[in-house]
C-alpha positions as CSV (number, residue, x, y, z in Angstrom):
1,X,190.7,133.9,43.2
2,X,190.9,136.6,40.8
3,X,188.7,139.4,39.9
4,X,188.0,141.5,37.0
5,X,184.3,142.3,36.4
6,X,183.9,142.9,40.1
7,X,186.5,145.4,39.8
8,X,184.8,147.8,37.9
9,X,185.2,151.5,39.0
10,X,182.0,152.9,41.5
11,X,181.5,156.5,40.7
12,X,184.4,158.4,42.5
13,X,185.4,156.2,44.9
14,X,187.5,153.8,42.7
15,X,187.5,149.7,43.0
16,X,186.6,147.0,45.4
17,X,189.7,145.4,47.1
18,X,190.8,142.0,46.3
19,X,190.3,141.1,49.9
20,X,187.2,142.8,50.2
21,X,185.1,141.0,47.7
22,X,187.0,137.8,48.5
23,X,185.3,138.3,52.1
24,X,181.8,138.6,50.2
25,X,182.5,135.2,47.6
26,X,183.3,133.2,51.1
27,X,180.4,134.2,52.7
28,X,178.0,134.4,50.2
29,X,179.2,130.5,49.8
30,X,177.6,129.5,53.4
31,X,175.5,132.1,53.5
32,X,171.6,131.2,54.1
33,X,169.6,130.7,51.0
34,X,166.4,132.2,53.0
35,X,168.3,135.1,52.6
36,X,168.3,135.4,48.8
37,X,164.6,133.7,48.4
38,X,161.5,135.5,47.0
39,X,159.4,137.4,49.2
40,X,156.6,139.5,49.0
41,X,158.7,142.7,49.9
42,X,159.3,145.3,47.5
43,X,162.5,144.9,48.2
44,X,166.2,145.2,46.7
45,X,165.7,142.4,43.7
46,X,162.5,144.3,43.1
47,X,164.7,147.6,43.0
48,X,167.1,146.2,40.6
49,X,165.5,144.0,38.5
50,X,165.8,146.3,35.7
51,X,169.1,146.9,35.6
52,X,170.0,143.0,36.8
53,X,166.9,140.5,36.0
54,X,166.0,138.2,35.4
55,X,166.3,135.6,38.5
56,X,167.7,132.7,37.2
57,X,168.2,130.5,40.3
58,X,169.3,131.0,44.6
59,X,172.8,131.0,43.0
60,X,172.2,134.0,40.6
61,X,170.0,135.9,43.5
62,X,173.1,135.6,45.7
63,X,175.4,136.7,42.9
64,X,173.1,139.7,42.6
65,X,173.3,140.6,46.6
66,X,176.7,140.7,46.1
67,X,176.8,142.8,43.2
68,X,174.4,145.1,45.0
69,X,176.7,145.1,48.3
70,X,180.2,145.8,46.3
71,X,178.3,149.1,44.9
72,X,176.8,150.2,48.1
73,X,180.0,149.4,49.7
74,X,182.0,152.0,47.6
75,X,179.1,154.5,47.9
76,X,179.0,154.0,51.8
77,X,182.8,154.0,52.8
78,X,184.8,153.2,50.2
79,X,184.9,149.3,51.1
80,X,185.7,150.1,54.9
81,X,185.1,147.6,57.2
82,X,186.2,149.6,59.9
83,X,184.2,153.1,59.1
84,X,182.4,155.4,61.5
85,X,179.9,157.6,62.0
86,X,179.0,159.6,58.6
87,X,180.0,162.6,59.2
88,X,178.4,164.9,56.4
89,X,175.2,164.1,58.4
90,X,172.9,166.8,59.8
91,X,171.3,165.8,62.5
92,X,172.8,164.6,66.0
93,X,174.4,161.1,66.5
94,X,173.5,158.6,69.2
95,X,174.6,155.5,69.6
96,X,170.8,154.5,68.3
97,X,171.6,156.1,65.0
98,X,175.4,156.3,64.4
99,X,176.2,154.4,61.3
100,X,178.9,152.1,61.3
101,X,181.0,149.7,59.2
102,X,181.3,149.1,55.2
103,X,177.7,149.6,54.5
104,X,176.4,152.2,57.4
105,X,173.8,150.7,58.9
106,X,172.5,151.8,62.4
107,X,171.3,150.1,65.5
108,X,167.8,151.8,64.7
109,X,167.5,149.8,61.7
110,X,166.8,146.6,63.9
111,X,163.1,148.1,64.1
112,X,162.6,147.7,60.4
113,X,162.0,143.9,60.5
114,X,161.7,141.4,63.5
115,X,164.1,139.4,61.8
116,X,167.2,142.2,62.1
117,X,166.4,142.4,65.8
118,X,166.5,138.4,66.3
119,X,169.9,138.0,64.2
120,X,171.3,140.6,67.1
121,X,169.8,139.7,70.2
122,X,171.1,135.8,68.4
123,X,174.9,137.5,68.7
124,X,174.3,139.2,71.7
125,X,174.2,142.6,70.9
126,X,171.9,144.5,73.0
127,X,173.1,148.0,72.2
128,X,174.1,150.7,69.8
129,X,177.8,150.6,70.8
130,X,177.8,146.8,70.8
131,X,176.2,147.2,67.1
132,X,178.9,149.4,66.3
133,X,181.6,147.3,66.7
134,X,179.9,144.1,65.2
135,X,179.2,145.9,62.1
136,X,183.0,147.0,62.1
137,X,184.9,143.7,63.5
138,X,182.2,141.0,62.3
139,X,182.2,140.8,58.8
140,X,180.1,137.7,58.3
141,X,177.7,139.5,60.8
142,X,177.5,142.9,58.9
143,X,176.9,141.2,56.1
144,X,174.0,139.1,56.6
145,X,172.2,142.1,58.8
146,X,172.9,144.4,55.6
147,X,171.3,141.6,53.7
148,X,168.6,140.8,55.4
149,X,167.8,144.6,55.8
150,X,167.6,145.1,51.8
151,X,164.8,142.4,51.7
152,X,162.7,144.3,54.1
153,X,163.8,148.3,53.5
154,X,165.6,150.1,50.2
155,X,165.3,153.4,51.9
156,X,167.8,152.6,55.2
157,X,170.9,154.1,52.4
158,X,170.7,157.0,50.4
159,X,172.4,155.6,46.8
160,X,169.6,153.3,47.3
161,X,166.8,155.8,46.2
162,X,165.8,155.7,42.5
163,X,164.0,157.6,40.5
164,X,161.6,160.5,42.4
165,X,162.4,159.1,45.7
166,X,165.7,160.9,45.2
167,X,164.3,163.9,45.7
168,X,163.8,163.4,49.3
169,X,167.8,163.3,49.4
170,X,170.2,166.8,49.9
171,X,170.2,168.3,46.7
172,X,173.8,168.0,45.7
173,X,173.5,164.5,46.1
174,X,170.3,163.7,43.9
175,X,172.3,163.3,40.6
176,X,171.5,159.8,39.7
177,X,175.3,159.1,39.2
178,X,175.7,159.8,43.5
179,X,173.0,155.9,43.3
180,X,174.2,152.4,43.2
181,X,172.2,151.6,39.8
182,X,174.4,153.0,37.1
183,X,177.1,151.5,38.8
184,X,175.7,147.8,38.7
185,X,177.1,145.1,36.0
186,X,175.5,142.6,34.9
187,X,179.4,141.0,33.7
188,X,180.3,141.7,37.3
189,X,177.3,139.4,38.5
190,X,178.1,136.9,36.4
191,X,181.7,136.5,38.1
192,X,180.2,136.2,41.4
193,X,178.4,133.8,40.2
194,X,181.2,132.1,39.0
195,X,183.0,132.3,41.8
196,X,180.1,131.4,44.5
């Protein structure tokens, strides 16, 4: 497979990885259209319809996930399966809340939708440290729980705030550049699209 659009530059943290957003195409190819449907959510296709709307199909809505995951990717950990706690982060850590994994999702987050806790007690994680792991070592696994979680919650990330709700985010990180928005292509959508 080969990328170009997908390989445009996020802010400061340079490219996606070949293998990277290879991992993404293949899953996003068996992934479950449920997960790309409408709902009544505000949720991330509502976020970034603006910069990436229309809906023009399941197989456009998954191309836009993806598009939306390679950005928050790069803003999160730089396209690192494997990264740990964030820690530029003021409060304490606990196994609840330590983020792990490309897109730094916590354990707590399972308590945002019924669904997030099902997919986990389905894989037999039970814990934080378990959750950890998965997030880190189970790509198809972080994937869909990152996923799923944008269609319930655009507030579990901070690049995901827009507009005011970036005020609510440390200072030196409100600049609109430090969000996944002006970072989004449409060009790089239509590749995935292409490619899924």
């Amino acid at each position: 497979m080969t990328f170009d659009a997908t390989k445009r530059k996020v802010f400061n943290r340079g490219r996606a990885p070949d293998e990277f957003l290879q991992a993404m195409v293949d899953w996003a190819k068996c992934a479950p259209d449920e997960l790309f449907t409408p709902n009544p959510n505000a949720d991330i296709y509502a976020k970034v319809k603006a910069e990436l709307g229309p809906w023009e199909g399941i197989k456009h809505r998954k191309a836009v996930m993806l598009e939306v995951l390679r950005v928050l990717a790069g803003f999160e950990s730089s396209w690192d399966w494997k990264e740990g706690v964030d820690t530029s982060r003021l409060g304490g850590d606990t196994p609840e809340n330590s983020e792990a994994g490309a897109w730094q999702v916590s354990y707590d987050a399972r308590f945002l939708a019924p669904e997030l806790k099902a997919l986990l007690v389905k894989h037999g994680i039970n814990n934080g440290i378990e959750f950890q792991q998965a997030m880190k070592f189970s790509r198809e696994l972080a994937m869909e729980f990152v996923a799923l979680l944008l269609r319930h919650n655009t507030k579990h990330n901070g690049p995901l705030y827009k507009g005011a709700e970036r005020n609510a985010i440390r200072l030196s990180l409100r600049g609109e550049e430090h969000s996944i928005y002006p970072w989004l292509s449409r060009e790089s959508v239509l590749e995935f699209q292409s490619l899924i």
